[in-house]
C-alpha positions in Angstrom: 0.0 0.0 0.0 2.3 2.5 1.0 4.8 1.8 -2.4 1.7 2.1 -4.4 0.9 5.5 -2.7 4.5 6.9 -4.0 4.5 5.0 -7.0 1.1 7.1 -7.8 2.5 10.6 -7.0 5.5 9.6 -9.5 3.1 9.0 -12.2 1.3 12.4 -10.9 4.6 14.1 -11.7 4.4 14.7 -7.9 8.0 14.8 -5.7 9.2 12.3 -2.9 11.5 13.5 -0.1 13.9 10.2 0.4 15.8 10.2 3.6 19.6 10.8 4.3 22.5 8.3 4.7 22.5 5.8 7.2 25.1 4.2 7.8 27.2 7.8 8.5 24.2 8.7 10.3 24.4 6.3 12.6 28.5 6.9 12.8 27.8 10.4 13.9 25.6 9.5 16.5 28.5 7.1 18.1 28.0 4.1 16.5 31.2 2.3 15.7 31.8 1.4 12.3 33.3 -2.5 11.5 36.8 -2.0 10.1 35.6 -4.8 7.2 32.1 -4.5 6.9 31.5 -0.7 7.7 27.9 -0.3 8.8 26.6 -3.7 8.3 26.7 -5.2 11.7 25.6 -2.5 13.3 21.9 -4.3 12.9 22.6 -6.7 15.7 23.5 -5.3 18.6 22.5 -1.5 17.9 19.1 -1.9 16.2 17.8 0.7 18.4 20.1 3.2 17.5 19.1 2.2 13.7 15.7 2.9 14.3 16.0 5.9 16.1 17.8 7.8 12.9 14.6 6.0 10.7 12.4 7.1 12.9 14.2 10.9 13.1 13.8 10.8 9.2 10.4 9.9 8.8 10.0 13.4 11.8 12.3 15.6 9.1 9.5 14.9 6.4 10.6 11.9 4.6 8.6 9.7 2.9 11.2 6.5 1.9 13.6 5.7 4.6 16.3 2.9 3.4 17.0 0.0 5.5 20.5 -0.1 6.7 21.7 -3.2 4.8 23.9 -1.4 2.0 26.7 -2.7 2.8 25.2 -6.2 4.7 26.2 -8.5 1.5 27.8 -11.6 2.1 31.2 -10.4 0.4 31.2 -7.3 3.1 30.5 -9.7 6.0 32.3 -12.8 5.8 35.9 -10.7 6.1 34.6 -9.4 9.1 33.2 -13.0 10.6 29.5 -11.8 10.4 28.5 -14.2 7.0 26.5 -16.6 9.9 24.9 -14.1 11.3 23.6 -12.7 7.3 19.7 -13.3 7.7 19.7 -11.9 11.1 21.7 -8.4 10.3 19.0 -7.9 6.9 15.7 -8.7 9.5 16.9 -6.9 12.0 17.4 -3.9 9.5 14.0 -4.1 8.1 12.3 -4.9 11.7 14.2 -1.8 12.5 12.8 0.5 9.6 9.0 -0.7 9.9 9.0 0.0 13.9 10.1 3.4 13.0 7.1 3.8 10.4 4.9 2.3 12.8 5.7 4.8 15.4 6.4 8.0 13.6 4.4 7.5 10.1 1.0 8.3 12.0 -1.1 7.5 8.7 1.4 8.7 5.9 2.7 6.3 3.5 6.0 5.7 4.1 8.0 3.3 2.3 10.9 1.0 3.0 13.7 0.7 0.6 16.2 -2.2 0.8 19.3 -1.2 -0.3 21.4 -3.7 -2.3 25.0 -2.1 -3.5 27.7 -4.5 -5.1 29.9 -3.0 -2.3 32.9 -5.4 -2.1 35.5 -5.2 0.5 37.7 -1.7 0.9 41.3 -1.9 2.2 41.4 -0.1 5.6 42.5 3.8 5.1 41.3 3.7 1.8 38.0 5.1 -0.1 38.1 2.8 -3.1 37.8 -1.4 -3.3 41.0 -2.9 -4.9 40.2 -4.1 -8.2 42.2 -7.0 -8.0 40.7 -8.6 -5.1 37.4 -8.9 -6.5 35.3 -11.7 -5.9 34.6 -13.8 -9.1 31.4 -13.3 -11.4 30.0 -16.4 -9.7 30.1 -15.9 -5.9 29.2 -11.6 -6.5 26.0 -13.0 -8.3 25.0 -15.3 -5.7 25.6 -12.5 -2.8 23.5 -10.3 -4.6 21.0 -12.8 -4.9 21.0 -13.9 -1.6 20.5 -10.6 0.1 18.2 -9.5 -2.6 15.7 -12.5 -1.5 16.5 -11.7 1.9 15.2 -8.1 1.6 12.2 -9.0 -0.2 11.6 -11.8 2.2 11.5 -9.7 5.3 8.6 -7.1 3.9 10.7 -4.0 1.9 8.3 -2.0 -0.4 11.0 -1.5 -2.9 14.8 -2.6 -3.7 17.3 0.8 -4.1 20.3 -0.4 -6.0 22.8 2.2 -4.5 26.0 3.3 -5.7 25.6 0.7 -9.4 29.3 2.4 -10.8 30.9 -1.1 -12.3 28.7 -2.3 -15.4 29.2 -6.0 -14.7 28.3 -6.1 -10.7 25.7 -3.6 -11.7 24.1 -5.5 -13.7 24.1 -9.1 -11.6 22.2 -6.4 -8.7 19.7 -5.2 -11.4 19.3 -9.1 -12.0 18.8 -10.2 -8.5 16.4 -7.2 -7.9 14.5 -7.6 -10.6 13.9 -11.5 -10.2 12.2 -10.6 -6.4 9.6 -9.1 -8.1 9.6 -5.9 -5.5 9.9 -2.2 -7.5 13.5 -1.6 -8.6 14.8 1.9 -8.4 18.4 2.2 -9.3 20.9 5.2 -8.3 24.3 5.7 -10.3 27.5 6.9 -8.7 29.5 9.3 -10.4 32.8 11.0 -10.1 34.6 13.8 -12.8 38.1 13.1 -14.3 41.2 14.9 -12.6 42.5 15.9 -15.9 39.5 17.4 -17.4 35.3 17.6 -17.2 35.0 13.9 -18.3 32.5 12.4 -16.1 32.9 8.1 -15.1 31.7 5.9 -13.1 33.2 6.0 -9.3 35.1 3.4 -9.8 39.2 4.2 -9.5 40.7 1.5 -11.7 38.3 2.0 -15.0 36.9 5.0 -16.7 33.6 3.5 -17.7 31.8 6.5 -19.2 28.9 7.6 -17.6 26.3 6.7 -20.5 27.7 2.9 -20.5 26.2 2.9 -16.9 22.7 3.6 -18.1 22.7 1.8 -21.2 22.1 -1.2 -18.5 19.0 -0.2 -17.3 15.5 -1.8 -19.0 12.9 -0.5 -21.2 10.5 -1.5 -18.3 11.1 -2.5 -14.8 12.7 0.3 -13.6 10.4 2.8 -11.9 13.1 5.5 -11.0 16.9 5.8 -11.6 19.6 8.7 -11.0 22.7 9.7 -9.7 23.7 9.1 -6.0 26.7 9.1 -3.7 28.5 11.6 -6.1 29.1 15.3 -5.4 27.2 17.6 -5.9 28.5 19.3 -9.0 28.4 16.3 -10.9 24.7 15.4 -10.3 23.5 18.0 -12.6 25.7 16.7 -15.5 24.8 12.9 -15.2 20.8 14.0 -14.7 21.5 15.5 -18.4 22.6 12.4 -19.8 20.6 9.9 -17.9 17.9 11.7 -18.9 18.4 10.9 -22.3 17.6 7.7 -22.3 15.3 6.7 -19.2 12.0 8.2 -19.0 11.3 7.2 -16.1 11.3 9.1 -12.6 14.5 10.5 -12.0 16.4 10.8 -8.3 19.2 12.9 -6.9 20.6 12.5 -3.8 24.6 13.7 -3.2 26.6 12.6 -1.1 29.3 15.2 0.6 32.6 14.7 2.6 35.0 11.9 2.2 35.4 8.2 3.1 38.2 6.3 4.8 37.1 2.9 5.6 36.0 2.5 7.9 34.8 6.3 8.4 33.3 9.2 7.0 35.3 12.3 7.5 32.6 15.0 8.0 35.1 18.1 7.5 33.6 20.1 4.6 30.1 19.0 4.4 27.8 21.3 2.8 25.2 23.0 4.7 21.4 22.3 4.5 20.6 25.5 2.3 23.6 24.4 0.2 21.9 21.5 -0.3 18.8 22.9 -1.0 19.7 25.2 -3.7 21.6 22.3 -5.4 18.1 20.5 -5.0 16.1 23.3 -6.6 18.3 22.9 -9.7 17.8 18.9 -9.8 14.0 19.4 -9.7 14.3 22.0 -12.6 16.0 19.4 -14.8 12.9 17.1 -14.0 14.4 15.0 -10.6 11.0 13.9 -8.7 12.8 12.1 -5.4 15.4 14.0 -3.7 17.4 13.0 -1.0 21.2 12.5 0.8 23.6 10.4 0.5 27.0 9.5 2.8 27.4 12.8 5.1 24.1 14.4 4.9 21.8 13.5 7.6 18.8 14.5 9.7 19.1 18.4 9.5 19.5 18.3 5.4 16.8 16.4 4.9 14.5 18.7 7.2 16.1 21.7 5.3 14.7 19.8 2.2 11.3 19.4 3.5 11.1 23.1 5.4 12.1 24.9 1.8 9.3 22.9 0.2 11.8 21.5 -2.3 9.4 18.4 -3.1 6.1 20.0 -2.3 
């Protein structure tokens, strides 16, 4: 019921207000952060603390809040000894989400995204995964369609593929969302060349043009794709091109400081009217869902609501 609520005010040409970034939310509220798999343990033994920053979303005017299982793949947890405790992290993430909606929601339609990443381990100190420790085709496909099921399996309205920026793990997440059935929307991260305006995908060790990336989404299937976890001054420029050739609904939501696994370094962060005016631009090139990404939190998406950005 609630999906079908937000799916209607897409078709509407209505706006959705998504929430901010968890897993950095829940780092600057004291949370600590496993040095392997970053964010995703913190399900078991600080599910309150989870739902307390769903909950303080859903107050700041949001209307999808994202389960806290981004990073919560097998690949992520088995490095850090969690890959036993896999189906109990992704329930208590989702449990942790709908007693936030049951509790704050008070008869609006909120809706629970599961987020599915192909996030593969990161070396400590560093912001990038090594290329050349990938796991094989085989065993990334299987994760992703293990916690895919998983997700869908424990009641999330919809699957957000976050952060899709390497065309082959992107596309095995686009499979294993798809096959659940839930609604698929899928966000793209972006960074721009050193040497010139070029814009790729984040990945450090290719430069996969930014319109290879979108060339993988489906006629159908899709209900709303767009750029994510990328600075702000690149959004606008990948909304351009993205826009070219999906017509569906299209999403914005930056991301702003810097990442050292395992922790976000807050210095710099924009403000919430910084954020908002960036917003106001996304919407004029056609963005319906607007949100934040890694650094932006409670107060920036309450700046969103307060300026009316998706009214």
């Amino acid at each position: 019921m609630a999906y079908a609520a937000i799916k209607a005010r897409l078709d509407a040409g209505k706006k959705i207000l998504l929430d901010g970034a968890t897993g950095t939310e829940l780092e600057r509220h004291g949370v600590p952060m496993s040095n392997e798999a970053w964010c995703g343990p913190c399900n078991l033994d600080h599910a309150d603390k989870v739902e307390a920053v769903h909950a303080a979303y859903i107050d700041a005017g949001a209307d999808v809040i994202t389960a806290n299982t981004y990073a919560a793949n097998r690949l992520m947890l088995t490095p850090a000894g969690y890959a036993d405790h896999l189906p109990e992290i992704i329930g208590n993430a989702v449990a942790a989400a709908k007693r936030a909606r049951d509790k704050i929601a008070k008869g609006r339609n909120i809706a629970i995204a599961g987020s599915l990443s192909h996030m593969i381990p990161i070396p400590p100190g560093s912001d990038r995964a090594d290329a050349d420790h990938a796991p094989s085709d085989e065993v990334a496909s299987a994760a992703f369609r293990e916690i895919a099921d998983l997700i869908a399996e424990n009641g999330c309205d919809l699957i957000l593929l976050e952060m899709m920026y390497t065309p082959a793990r992107a596309r095995m997440a686009l499979d294993a969302a798809l096959a659940t059935g839930l609604p698929v929307w899928c966000g793209f991260a972006l960074r721009r060349a050193a040497s010139d305006a070029s814009v790729y995908g984040f990945a450090a060790w290719e430069d996969v043009p930014h319109e290879e990336l979108y060339a993988m989404l489906p006629e159908t299937g899709v209900d709303a794709a767009g750029i994510m976890h990328t600075y702000s001054d690149v959004v606008g420029p990948g909304l351009t091109e993205l826009s070219k050739t999906y017509k569906g609904a299209l999403m914005a939501y930056p991301e702003s400081g810097h990442f050292e696994m395992p922790h976000w370094n807050f210095e710099g962060v924009m403000s919430g009217d910084d954020l908002v005016g960036y917003a106001q631009g996304w919407v004029g090139q056609g963005a319906q869902i607007i949100g934040g990404c890694c650094g932006l939190g409670i107060e920036h998406i309450r700046a969103l609501s307060e300026a009316g950005v998706t009214d």
